[in-house]
Backbone bond lengths (Angstrom), bond angles and torsions (degrees), N, CA, C in turn:
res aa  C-N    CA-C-N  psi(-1)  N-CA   C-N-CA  omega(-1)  CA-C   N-CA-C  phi
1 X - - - 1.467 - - 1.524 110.72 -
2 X 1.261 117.32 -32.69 1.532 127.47 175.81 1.652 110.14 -55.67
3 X 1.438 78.01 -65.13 1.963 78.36 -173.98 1.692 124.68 -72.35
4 X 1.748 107.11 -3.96 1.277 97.46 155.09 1.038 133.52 -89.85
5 X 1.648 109.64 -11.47 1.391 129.01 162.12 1.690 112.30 -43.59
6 X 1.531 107.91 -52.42 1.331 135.57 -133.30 1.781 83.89 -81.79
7 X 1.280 100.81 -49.30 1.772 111.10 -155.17 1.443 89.67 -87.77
8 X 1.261 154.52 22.72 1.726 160.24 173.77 1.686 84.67 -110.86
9 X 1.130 107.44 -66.36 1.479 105.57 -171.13 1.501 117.16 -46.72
10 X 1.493 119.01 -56.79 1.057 106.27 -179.99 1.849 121.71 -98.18
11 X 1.314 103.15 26.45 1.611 122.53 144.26 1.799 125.11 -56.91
12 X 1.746 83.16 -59.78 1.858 111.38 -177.31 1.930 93.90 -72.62
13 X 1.421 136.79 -38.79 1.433 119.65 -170.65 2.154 87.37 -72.87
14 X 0.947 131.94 -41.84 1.143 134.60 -163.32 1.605 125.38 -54.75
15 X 1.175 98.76 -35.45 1.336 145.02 -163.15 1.183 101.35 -86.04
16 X 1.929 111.30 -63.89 1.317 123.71 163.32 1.727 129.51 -34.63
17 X 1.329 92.67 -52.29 1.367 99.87 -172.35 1.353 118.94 -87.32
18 X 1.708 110.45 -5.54 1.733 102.10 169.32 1.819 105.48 -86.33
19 X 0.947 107.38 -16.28 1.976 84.23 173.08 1.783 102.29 -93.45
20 X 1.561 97.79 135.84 1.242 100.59 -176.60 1.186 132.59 -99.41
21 X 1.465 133.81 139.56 1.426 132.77 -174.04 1.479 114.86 -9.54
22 X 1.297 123.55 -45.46 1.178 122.43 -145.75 1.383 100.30 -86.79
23 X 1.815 115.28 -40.07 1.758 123.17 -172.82 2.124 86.18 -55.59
24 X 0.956 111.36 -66.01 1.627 121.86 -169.22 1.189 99.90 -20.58
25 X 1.534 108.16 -64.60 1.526 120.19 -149.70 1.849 94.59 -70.24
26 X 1.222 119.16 -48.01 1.625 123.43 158.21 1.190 125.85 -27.85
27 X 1.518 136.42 -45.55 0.769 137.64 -162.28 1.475 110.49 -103.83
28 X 1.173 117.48 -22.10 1.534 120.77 145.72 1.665 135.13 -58.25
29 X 1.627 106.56 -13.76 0.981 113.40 179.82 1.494 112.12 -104.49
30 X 1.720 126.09 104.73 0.702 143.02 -166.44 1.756 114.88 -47.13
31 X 1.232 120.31 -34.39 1.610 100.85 -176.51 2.021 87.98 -122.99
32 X 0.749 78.53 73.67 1.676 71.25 166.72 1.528 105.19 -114.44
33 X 1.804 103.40 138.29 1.551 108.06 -178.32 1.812 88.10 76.67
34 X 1.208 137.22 10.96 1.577 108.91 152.24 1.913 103.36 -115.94
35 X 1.243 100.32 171.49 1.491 131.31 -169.44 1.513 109.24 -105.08
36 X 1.116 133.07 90.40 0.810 134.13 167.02 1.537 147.51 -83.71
37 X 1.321 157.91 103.96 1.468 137.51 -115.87 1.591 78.29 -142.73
38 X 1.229 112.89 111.20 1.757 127.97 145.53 1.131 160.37 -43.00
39 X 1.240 115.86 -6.66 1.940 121.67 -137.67 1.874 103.93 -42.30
40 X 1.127 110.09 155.68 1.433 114.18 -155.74 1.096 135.61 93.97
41 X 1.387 114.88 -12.46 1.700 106.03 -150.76 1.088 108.06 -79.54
42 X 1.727 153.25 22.32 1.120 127.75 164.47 1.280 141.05 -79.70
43 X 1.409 96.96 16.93 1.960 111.40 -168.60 1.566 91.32 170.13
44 X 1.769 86.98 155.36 1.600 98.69 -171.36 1.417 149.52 82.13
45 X 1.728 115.94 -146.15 1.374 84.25 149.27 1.295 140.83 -101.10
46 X 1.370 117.83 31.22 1.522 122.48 177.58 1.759 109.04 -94.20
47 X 1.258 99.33 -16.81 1.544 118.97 -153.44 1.902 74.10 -85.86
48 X 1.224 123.87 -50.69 1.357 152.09 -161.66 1.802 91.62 -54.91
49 X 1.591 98.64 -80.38 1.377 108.25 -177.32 1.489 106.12 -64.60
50 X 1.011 141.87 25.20 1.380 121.36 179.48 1.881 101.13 -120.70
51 X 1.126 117.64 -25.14 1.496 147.89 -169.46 1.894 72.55 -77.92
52 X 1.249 94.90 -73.42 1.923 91.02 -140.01 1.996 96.18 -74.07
53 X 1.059 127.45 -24.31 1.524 107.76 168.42 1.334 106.45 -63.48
54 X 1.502 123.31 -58.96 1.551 111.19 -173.73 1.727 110.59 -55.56
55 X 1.228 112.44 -10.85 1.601 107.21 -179.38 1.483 101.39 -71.48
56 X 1.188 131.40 -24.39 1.442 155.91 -129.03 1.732 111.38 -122.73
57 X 1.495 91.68 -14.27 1.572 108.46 178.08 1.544 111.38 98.03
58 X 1.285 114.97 13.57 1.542 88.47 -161.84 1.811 87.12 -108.00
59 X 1.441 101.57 174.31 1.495 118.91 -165.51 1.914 85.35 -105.81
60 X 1.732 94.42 132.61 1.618 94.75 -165.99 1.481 116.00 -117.30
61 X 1.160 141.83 140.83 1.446 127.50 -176.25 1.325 98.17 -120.98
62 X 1.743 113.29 114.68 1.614 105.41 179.14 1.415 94.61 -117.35
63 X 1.794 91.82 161.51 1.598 119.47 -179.50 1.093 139.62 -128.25
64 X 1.217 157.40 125.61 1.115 144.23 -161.65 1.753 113.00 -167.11
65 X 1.336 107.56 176.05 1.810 104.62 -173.72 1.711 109.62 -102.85
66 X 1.650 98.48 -25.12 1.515 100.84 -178.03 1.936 115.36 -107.96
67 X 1.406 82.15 134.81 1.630 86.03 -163.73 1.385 105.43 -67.73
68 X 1.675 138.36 -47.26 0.956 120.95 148.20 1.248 145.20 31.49
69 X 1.466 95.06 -114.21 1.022 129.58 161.94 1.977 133.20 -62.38
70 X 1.613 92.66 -10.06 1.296 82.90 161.39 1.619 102.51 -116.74
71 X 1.092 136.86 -22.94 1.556 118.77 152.04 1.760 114.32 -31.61
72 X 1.131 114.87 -37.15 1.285 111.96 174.72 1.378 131.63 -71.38
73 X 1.597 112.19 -22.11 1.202 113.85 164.66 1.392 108.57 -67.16
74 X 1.344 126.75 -60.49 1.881 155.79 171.79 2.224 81.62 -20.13
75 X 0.853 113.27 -85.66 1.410 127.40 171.54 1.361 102.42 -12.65
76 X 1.181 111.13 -102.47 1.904 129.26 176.47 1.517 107.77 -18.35
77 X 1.611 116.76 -33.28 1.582 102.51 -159.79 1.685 81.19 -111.59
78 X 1.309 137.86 -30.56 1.529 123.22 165.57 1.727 103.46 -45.17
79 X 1.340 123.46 -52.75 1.034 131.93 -149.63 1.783 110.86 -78.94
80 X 1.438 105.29 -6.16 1.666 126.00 -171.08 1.249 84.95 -119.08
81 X 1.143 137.78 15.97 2.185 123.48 153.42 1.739 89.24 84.21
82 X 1.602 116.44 9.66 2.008 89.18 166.24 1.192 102.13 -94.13
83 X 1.676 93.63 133.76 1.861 114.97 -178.04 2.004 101.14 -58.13
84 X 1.640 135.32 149.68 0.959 141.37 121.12 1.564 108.29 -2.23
85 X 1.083 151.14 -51.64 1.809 132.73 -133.26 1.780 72.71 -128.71
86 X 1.302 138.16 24.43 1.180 125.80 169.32 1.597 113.62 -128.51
87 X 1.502 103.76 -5.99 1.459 129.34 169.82 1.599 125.48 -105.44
88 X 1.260 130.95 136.43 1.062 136.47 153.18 1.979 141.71 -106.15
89 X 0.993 125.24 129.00 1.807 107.23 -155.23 1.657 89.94 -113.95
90 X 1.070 122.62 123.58 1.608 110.90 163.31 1.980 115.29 -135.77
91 X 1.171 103.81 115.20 1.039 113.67 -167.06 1.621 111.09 -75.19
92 X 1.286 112.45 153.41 1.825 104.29 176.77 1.486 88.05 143.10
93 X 1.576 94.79 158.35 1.275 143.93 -178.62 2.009 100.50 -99.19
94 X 1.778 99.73 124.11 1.376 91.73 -173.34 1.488 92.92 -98.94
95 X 1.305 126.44 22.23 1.635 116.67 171.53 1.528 90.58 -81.63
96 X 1.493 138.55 -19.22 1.512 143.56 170.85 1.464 116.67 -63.15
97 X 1.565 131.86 95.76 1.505 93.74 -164.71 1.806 107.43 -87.60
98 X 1.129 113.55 23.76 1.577 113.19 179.35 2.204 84.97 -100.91
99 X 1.034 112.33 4.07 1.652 95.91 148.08 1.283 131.46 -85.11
100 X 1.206 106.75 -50.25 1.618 116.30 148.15 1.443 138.10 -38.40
101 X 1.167 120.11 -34.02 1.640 132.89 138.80 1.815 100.27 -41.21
102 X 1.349 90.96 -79.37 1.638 110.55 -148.06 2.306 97.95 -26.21
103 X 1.646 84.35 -45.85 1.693 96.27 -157.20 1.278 107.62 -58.67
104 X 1.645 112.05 -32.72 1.458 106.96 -171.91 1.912 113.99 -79.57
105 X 1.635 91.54 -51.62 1.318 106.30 173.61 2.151 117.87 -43.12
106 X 1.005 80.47 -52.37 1.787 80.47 175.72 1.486 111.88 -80.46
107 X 1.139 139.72 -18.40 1.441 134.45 150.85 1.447 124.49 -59.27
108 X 1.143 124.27 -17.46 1.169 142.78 -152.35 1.970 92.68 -121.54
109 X 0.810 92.67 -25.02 1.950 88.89 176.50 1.471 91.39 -108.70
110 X 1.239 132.37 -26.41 1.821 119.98 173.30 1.381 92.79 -77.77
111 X 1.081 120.00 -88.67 1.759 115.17 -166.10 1.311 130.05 -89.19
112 X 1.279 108.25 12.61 1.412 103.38 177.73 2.404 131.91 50.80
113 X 1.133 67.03 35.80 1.563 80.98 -167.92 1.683 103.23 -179.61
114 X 1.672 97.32 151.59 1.597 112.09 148.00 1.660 109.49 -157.80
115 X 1.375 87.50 135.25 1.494 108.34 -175.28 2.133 123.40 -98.83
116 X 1.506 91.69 -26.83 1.405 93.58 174.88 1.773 82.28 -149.02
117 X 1.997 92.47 157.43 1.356 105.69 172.27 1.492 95.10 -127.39
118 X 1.470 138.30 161.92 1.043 135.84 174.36 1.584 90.00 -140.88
119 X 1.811 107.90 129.11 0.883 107.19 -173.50 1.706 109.51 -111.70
120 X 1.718 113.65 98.21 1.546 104.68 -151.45 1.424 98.90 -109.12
121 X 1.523 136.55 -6.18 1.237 123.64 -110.94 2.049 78.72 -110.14
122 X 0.982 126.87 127.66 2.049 124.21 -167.11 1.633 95.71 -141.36
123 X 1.261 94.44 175.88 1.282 125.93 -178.96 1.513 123.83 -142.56
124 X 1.258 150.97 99.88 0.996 142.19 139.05 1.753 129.62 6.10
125 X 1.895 88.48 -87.08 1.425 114.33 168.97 0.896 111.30 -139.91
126 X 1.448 123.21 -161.68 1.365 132.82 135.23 1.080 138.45 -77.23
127 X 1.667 125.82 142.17 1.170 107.50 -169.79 1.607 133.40 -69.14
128 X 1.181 120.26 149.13 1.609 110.50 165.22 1.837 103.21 78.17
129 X 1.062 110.41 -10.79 1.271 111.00 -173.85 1.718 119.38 -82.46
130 X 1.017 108.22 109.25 2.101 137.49 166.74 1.344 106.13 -57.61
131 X 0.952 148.31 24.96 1.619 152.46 164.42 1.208 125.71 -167.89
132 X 1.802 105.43 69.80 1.606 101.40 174.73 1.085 117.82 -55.29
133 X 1.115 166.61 45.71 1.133 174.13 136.35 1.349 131.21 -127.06
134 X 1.716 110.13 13.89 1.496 108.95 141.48 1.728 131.39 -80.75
135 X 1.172 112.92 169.16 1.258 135.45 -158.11 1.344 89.78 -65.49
136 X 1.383 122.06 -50.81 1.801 121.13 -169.78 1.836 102.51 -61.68
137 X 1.439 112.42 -39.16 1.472 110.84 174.33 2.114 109.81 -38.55
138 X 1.497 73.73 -55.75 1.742 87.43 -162.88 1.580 112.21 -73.02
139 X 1.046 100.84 -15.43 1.528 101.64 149.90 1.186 154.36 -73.50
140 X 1.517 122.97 -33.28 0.710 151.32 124.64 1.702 132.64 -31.25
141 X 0.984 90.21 -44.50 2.102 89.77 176.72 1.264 113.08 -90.44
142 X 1.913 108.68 -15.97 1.423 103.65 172.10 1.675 112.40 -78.64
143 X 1.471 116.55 -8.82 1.318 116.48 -156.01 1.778 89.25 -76.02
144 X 1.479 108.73 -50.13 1.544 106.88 -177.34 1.532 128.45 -73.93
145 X 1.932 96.45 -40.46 1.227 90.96 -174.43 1.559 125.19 -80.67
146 X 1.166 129.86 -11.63 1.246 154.78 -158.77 1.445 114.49 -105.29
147 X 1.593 81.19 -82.17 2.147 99.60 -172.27 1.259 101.05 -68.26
148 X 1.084 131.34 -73.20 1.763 130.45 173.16 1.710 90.71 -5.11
149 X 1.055 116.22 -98.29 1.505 150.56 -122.55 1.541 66.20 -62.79
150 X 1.670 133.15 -108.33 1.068 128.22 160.21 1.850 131.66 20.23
151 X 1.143 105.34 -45.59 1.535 116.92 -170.36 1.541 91.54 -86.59
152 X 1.353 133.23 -64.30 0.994 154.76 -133.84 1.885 100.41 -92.42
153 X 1.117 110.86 -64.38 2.015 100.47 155.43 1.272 109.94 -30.31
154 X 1.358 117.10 -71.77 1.498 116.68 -123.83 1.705 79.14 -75.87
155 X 1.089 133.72 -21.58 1.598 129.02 168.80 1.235 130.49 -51.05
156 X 1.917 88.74 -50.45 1.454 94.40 173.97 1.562 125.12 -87.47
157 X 0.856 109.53 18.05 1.926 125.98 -159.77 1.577 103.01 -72.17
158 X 1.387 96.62 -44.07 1.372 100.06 178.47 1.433 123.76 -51.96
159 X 1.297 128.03 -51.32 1.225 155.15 -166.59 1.644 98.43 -68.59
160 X 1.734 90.55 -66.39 1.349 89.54 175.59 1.893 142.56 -56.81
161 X 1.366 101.18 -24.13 0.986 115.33 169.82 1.782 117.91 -78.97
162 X 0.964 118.59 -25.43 1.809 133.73 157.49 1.421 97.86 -34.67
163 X 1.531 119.08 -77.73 1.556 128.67 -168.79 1.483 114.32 -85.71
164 X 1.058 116.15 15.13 1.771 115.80 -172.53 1.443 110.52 42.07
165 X 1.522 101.53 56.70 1.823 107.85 175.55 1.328 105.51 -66.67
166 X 1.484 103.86 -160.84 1.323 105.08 152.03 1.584 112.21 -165.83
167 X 1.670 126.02 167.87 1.587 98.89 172.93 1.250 108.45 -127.57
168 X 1.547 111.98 165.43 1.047 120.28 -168.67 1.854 105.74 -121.74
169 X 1.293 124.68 137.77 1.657 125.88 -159.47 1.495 90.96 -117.06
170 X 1.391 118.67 159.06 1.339 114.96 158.93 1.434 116.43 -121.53
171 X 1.301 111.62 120.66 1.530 107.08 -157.24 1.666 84.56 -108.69
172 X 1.297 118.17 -131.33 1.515 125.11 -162.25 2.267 114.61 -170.10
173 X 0.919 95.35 142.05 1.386 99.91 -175.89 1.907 123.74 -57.84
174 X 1.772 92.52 -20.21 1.388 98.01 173.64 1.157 113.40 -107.33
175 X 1.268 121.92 40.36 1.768 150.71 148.06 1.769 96.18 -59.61
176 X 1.041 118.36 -56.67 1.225 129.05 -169.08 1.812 126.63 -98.42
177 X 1.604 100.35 -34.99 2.051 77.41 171.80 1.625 69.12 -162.86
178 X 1.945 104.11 120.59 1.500 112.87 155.55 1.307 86.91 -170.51
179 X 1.917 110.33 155.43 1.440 110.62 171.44 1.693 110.03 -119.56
180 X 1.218 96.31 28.43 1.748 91.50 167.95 1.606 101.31 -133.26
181 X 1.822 117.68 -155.38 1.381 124.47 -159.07 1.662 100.83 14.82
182 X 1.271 116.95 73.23 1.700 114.67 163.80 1.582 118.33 -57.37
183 X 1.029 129.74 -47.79 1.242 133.41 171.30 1.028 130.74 -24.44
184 X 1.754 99.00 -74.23 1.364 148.56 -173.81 2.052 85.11 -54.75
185 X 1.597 107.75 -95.84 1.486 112.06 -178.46 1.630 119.16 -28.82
186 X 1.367 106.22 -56.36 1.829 106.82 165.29 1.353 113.72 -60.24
187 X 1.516 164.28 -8.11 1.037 139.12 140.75 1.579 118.31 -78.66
188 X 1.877 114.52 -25.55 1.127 99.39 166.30 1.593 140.28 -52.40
189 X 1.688 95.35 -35.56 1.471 115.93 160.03 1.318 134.04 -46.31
190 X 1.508 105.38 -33.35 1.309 122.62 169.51 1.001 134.53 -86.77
191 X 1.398 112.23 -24.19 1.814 132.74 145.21 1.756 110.55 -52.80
192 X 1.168 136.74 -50.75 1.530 141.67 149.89 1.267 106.91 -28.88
193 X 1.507 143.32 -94.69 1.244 152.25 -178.20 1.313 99.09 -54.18
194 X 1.013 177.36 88.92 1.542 170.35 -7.17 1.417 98.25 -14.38
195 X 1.432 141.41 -62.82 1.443 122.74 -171.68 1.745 125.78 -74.13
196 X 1.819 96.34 -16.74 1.255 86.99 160.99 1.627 128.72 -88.80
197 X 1.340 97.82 -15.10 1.577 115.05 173.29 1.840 97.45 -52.52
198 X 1.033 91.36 -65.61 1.340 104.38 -155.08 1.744 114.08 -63.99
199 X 1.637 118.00 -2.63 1.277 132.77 164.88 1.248 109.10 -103.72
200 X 0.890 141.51 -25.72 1.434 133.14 157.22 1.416 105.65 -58.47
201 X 1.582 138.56 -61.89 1.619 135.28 173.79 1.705 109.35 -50.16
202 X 0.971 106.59 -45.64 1.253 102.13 -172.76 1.914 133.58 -94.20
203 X 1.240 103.62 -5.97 1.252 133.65 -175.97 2.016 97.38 -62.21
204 X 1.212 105.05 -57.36 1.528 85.40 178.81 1.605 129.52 -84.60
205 X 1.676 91.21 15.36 1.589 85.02 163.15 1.854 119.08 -119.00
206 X 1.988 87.74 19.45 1.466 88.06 161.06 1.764 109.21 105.14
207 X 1.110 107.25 -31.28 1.573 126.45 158.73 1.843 130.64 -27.20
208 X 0.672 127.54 77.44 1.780 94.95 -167.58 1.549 100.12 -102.49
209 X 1.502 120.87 140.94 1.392 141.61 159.89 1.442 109.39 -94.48
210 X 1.460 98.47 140.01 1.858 102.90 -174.88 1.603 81.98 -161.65
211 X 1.734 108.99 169.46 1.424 120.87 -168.39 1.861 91.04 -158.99
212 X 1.145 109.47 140.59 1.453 122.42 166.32 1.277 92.91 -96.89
213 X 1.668 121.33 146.18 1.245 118.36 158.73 2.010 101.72 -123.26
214 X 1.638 109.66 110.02 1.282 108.89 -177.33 1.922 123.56 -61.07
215 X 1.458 124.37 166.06 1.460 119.56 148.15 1.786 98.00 -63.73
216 X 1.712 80.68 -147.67 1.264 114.74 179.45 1.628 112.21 -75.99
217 X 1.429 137.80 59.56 1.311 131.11 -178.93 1.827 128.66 -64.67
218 X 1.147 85.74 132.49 1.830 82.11 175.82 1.658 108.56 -50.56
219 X 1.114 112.67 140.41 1.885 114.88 -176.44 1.562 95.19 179.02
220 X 1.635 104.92 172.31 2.101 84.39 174.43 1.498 84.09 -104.97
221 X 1.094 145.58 39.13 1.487 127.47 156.30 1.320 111.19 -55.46
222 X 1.223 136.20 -47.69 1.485 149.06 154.89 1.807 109.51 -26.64
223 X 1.342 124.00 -69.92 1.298 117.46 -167.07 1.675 99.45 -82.35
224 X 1.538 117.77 -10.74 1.348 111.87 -172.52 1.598 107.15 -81.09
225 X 1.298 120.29 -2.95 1.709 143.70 177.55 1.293 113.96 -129.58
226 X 1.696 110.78 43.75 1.664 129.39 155.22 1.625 92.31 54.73
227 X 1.409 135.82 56.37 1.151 143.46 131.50 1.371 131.00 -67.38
228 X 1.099 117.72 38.62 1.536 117.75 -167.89 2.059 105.30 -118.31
229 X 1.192 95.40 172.00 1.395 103.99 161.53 1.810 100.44 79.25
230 X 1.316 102.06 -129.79 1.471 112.30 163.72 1.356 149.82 -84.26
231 X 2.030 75.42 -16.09 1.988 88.59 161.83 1.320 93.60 -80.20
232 X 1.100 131.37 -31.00 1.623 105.45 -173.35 1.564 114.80 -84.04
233 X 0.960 125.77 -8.51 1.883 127.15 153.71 1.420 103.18 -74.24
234 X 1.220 128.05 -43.02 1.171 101.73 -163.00 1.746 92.22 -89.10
235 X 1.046 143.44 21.79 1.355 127.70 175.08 2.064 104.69 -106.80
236 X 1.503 94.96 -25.75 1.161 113.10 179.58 1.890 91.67 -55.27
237 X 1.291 100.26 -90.05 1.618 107.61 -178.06 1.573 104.89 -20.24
238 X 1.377 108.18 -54.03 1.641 100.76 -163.89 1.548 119.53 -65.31
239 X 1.463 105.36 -37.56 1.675 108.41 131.81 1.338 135.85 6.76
240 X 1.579 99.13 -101.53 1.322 104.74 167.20 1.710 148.66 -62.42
241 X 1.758 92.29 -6.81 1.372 117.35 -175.30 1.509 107.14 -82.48
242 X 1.536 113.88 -25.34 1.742 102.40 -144.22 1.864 80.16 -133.39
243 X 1.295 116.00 1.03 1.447 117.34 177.75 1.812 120.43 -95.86
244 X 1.364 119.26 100.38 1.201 110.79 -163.42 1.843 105.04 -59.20
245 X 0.987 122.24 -32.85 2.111 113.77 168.25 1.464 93.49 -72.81
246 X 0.995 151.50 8.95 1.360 141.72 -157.89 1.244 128.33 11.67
247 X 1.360 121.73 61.14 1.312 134.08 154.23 1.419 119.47 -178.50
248 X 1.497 109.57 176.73 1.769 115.93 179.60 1.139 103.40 -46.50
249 X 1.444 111.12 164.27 1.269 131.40 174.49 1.709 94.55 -108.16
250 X 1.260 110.03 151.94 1.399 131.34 173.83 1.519 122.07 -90.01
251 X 1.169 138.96 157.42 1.290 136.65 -170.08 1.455 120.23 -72.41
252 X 1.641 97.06 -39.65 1.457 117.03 176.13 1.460 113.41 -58.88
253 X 1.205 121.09 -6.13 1.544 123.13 -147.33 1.815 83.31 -118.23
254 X 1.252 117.19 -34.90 1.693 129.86 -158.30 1.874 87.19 -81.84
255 X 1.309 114.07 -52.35 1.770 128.16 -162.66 1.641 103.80 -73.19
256 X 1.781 107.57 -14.70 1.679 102.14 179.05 1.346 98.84 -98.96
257 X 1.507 135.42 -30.29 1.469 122.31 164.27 1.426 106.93 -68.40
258 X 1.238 152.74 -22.49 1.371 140.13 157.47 1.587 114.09 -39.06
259 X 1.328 79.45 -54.24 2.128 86.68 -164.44 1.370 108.12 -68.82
260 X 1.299 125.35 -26.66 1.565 140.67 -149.78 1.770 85.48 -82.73
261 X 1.478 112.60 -54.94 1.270 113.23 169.21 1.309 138.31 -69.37
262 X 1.353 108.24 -32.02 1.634 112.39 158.83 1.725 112.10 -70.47
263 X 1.150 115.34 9.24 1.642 96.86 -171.55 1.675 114.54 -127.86
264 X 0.980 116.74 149.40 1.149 129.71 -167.83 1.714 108.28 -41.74
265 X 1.038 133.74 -3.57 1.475 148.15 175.05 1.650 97.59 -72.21
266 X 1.611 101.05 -60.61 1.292 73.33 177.18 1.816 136.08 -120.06
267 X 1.274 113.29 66.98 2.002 152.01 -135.38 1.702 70.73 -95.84
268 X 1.008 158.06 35.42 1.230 165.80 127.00 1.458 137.30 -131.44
269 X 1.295 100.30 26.47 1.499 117.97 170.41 1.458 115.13 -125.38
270 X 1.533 114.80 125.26 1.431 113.99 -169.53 1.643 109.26 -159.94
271 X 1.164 112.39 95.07 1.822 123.11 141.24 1.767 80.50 127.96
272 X 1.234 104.97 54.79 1.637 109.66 175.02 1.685 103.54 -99.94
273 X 1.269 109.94 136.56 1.568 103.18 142.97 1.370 132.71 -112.43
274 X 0.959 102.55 99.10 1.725 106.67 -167.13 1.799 121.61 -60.86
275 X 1.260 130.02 112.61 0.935 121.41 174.83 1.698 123.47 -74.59
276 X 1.684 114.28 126.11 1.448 116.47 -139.07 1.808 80.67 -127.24
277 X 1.605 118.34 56.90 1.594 116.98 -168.44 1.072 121.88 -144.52
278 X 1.482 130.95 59.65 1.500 132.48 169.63 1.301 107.47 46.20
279 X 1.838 119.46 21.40 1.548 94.97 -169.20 1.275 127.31 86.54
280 X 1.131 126.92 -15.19 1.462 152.60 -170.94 1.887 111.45 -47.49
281 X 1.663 99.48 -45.56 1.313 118.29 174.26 1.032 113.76 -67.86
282 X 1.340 135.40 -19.19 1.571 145.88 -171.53 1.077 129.60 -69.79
283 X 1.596 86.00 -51.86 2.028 108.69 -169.27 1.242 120.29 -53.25
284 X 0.830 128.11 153.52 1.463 152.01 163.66 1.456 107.42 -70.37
285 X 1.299 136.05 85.49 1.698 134.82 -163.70 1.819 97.92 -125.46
286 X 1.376 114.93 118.70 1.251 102.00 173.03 2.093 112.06 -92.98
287 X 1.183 86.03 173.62 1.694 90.69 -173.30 1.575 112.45 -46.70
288 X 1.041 127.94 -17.57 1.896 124.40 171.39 1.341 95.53 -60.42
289 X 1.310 112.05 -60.98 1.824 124.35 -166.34 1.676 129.28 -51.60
290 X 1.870 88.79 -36.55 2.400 99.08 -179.68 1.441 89.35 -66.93
């Protein structure tokens, strides 16, 4: 009885030692061997999600309008051990829709595949602009927040539908109850009803659409829309007043509800918008407080 004990045992060390550290460590890493496509990523939370999927194994394609700042992402993920031939950088303006081409088309000649799209890439306003509530405003925020997102699926759909990907949008919490940036909140709204649209069509061919909608997250979208000084204390306070955790949310926190939804955890979740906000959506806020 010993020595059949004995000879099982050193079957299982045998056994043990032909799969190697590295398959293990792979198979713990949730997107490894997928393609992942960003728009946004030069700051924030795309900059966020683009860091932590490639941490995650996956091969990442980030985007953005400012070179800068997206060399700086390119940086961060050299600087986190992801090889060049596991990255992609594509620069452009998605008010261009031959950028929207560009992202899919050149992902598609680097890796030959896409498995998740994350659709991060927003707008506030416009810049420099003295009449939020002209027509050029609302034009403008639909070009990114809307048509982009829109333009940029239905491109990648194909691909995506090959691997039963799926995408994920980032819409916003004042999609649902705010009485200012009208624009901004009415296309976010419309980013909501488009992803559930678009999981109901696509759901029986295996597809799933889902959308985080964030609070108030630290990002410079805030100081990049003259948030500074004392509007930005006093937005801070308002923050903590009308936020049931009482405070910002962090990026890291925005890039783990991305993944949670892009990942096989949740392969039964489809045309959700998840609210990603201290609670924020909850509160009880009277009209002094929106």
């Amino acid at each position: 009885m010993r020595r059949r004990l004995f000879f099982k045992d050193k079957v299982k060390q045998r056994l043990f030692r032909s799969v190697s550290c590295s398959s293990i460590f792979d198979s713990l890493r949730r997107f490894s061997g997928k393609v992942v496509i960003i728009t946004g990523s030069s700051s924030g939370i795309g900059q966020s999600a683009a860091l932590s999927f490639a941490e995650e194994g996956a091969s990442v394609v980030i985007h953005g309008q400012n070179k800068e700042r997206l060399d700086k992402t390119e940086k961060l993920l050299l600087a986190e051990g992801i090889p060049p031939q596991k990255m992609l950088k594509i620069l452009g303006s998605l008010e261009d829709s031959k950028t929207a081409e560009r992202i899919v088309k050149e992902t598609i000649n680097k890796f030959g595949r896409i498995d998740i799209l994350i659709n991060n890439a927003g707008v506030l306003a416009k810049p420099n602009i003295n009449n939020p509530e002209a027509i050029e405003n609302l034009d403008f925020i639909y070009q990114i927040n809307l048509r982009s997102v829109i333009l940029v699926t239905q491109l990648a759909l194909p691909y995506i539908e090959k691997v039963k990907g799926n995408v994920v949008s980032v819409s916003s919490t004042i999609s649902v109850r705010y009485a200012l940036a009208t624009f901004y909140a009415l296309l976010k709204a419309g980013l909501d009803h488009w992803t559930r649209a678009m999981a109901l069509q696509y759901g029986p061919k295996g597809v799933r659409f889902n959308a985080i909608n964030p609070g108030c997250t630290k990002t410079v979208i805030f100081e990049k829309n003259g948030f500074t000084g004392e509007l930005k204390k006093l937005h801070e306070r308002w923050v903590k007043k009308t936020t049931p955790l009482g405070r910002f949310g962090e990026v890291h926190e925005m890039s783990a509800a991305l993944k949670f939804l892009a990942s096989e955890e949740a392969s039964y979740i489809t045309g959700v918008c998840l609210m990603v906000d201290g609670g924020w959506s909850i509160a009880s806020l009277g009209m002094d407080q929106i």
